[in-house]
N, C-alpha and C positions, 0 to 999 in steps of 0.2 A: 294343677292349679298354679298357676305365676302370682308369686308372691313377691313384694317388694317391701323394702324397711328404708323408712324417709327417716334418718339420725336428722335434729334441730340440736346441736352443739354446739354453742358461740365459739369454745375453742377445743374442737375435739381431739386433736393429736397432743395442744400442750397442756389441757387443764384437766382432762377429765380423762380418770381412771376407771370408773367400770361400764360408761358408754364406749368408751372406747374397746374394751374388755369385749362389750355383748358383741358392738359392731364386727371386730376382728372376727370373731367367733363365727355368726353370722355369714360373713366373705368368705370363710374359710370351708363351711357348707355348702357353698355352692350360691346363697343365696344376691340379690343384687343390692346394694349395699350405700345407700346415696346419701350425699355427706354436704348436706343443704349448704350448710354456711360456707363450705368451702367454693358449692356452686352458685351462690347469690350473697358475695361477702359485703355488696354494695344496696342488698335487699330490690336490685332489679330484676325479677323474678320473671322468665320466661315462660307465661301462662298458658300459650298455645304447646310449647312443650310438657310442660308438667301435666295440662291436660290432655295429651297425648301417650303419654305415658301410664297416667290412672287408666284411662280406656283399655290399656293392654296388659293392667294390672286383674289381678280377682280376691287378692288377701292385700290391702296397706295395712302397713304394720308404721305408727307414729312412735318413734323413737328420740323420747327428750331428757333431760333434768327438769324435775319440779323447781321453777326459780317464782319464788313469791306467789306461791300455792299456786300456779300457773304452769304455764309453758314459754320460751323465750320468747324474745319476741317476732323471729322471723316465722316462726310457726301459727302465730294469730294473723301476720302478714300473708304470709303463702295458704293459708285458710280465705281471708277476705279478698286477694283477687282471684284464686286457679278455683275457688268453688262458685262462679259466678251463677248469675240470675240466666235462667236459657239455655242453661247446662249441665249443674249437679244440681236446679230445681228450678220452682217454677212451672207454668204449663209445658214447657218445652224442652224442660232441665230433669231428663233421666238419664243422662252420661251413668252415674254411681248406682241407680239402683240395683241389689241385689249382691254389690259386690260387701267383704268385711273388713273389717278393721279392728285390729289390736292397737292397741293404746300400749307402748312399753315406755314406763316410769322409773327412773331412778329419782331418789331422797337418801339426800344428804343425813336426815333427820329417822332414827329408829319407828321403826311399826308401831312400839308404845308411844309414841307422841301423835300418830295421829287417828287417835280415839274418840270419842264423843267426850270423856273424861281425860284425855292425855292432854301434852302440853297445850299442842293448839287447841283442842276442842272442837274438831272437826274430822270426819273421816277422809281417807285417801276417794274413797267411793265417791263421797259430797265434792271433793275438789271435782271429780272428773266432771260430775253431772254435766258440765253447761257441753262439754265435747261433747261425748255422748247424744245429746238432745239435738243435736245436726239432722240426726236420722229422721226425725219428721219430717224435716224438709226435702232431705236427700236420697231418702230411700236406704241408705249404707244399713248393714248388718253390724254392731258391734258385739264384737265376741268379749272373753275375761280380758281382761286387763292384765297385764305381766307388772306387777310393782316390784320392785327389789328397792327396800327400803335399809336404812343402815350403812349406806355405802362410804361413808366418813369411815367407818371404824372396823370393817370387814378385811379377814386376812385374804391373804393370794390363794391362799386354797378355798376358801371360802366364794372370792369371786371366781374361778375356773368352776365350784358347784355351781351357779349362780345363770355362766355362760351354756351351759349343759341344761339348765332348767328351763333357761328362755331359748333356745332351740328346741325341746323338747314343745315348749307350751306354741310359737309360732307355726310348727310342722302338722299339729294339730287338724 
């Protein structure tokens, strides 16, 4: 099974510590390892590639930070042109079906905050819904979701647990 893990990290070698953590991790397996922003820093997304790519993909793994209960924004961009109409759905759009998809989440913000009762009053589960709900259209399988939540405040031995549980849960 060819897996791929698309990192959306506005700045992943200088701001971020445990996407960067999973990614290394991740490369370091063996796995391929694509570093969006670094390949579209101007959001000119090269759709006949990326959708060239999915085709010879069988596991996308979506690897972001939750920014504004969300995902950044090149990740809603590279969703709204390389999943086009005639392609990943549509009469004529089964490119994606059957293939899966992990969702891997890092928050800033602890597990207890997002609760039906925690800060936000919303779950991590509720945030993802509207991703998830692609699958009508597009046929894709989504599998569990990889959240690592707390990563503000987690030690170096903590994230190295961390990068070993999301290889674990990805290889799956």
């Amino acid at each position: 099974m060819t897996t791929r893990i698309f990192v959306f990290h506005p700045n992943l070698k200088g701001q971020s510590r445990a996407n960067q953590v999973l990614a290394d991790a991740a490369a370091q397996a063996g796995f391929d390892v694509r570093d969006m922003y670094s390949l579209y820093p101007d959001f000119a997304i090269d759709v006949k590639t990326e959708q060239s790519i999915l085709e010879q993909t069988d596991r996308i793994v979506l690897q972001f930070p939750m920014y504004w209960y969300s995902s950044p924004a090149l990740l809603k961009q590279w969703e709204d042109m390389v999943l086009e109409y005639g392609w990943a759905y549509g009469s004529t759009g089964t490119a994606l079906q059957g293939k899966e998809v992990i969702l891997a989440i890092t928050q800033g913000a602890g597990a207890e905050d997002y609760r039906s009762d925690g800060r936000f009053q919303v779950t991590t589960k509720e945030l993802l819904k509207p991703f998830e709900t692609i699958r009508f259209h597009t046929g894709l399988v989504f599998k569990e979701a990889f959240v690592l939540a707390g990563t503000l405040s987690l030690s170096e031995e903590d994230l190295q647990e961390a990068s070993k549980a999301y290889l674990t849960h990805i290889s799956r």
